[in-house]
N, C-alpha and C positions, 0 to 999 in steps of 0.2 A: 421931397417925398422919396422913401425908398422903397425901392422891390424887393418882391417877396419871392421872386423866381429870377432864373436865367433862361436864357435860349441858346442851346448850340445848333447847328443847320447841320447836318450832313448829306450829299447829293451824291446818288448813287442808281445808277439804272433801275426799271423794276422789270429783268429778266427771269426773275422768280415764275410769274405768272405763264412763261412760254414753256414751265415743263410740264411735266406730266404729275396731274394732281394726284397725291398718296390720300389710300384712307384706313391701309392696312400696313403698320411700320412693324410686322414681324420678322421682316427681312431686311431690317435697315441696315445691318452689317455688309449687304452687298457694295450703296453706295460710297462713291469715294469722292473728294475733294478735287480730283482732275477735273469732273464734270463743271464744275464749278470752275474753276481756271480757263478751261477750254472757251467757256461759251461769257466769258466777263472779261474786262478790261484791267490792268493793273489799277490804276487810280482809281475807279471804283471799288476797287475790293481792298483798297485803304480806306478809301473814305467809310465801307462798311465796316473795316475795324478797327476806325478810328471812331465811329459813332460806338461800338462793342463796350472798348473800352471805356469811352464817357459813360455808358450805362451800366459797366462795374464799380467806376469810381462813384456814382452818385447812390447805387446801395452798399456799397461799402460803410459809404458816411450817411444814412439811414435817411436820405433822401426820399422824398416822394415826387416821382417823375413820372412824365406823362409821355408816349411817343404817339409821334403824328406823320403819317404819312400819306400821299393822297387817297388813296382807297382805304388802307387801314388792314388789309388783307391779308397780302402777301409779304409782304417785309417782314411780320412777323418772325423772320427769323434771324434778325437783328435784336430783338427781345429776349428768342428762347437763348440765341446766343450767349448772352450775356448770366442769363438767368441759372443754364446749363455751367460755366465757367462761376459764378458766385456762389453755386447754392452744391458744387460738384457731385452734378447728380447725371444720369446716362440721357443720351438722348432724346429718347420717350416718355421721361420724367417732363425732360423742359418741353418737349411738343404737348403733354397733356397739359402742362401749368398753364401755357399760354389758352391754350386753346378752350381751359375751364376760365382764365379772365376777360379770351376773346371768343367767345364760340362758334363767330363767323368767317376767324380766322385757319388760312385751311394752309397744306405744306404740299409743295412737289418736287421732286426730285431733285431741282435745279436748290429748291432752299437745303434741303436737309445736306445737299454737297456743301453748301456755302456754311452752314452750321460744323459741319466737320473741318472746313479748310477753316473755320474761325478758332474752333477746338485747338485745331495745331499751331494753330498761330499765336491765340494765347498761352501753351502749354512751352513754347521755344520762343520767348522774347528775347530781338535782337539787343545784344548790348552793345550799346555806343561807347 
C-alpha cells in the first residue's frame, strides 16, 4: 500500500503567543528580528527555519500541504514565512494571505520579528 502524503515534525516553542497581539501592521517597519533572537532559543529558530524551508520546497514542487500545530493560531508565521519568501511579496501581503485562509489566526510582535529574522535568513543562505 502506498502513501499519498509525507510527515515532517518540526518542534519549536509557541513564544509567539507571550507577545503583544498586532491588529494594526501600518508600522511594521518599526519591528526587528532582535526581538525575536532575544526572547527564542538557537535550536528553535532552526527547527522554525528548517520547517520554512520544508514549506517552500513543497510549493515549489506544487505540493498541497497541510500545517498543524497545537492551537493552530500562533505559528502562523511559519506559514506566512514561507509564503512571504515563495510568493516575494511584503509582509502584509503574507499576514493578510494567511489570515484570509486562516481568519482565526492572529500575529504579535514576537511573530512578525520571527517572520523578519526568517526573511533574512532566507535571503543570506549559508553556504557549506
Amino acid at each position: 500500500m502506498s502513501s499519498d502524503y509525507s510527515i515532517s515534525q518540526f518542534d519549536f516553542a509557541d513564544i509567539f503567543t507571550d507577545g503583544e497581539r498586532l491588529t494594526d501592521f501600518s508600522e511594521i517597519e518599526k519591528i526587528t528580528s532582535e526581538l525575536y533572537e532575544s526572547v527564542s532559543v538557537e535550536q528553535h529558530r532552526h527547527a522554525l527555519l528548517d520547517a520554512v524551508n520544508a514549506v517552500v520546497v513543497q510549493l515549489e514542487n506544487q505540493v498541497s500541504t497541510g500545517i498543524f500545530c497545537h492551537r493552530g493560531l500562533a505559528r502562523s508565521p511559519l506559514v506566512a514565512a514561507a509564503l512571504n519568501h515563495f510568493h516575494n511579496e511584503s509582509l502584509p501581503q503574507s499576514i493578510a494571505r494567511v489570515q484570509a485562509l486562516h481568519p482565526r489566526a492572529y500575529f504579535t510582535d514576537i511573530s512578525v520579528s520571527a517572520l523578519i529574522w526568517c526573511k533574512e535568513q532566507l535571503r543570506n543562505p549559508v553556504i557549506a
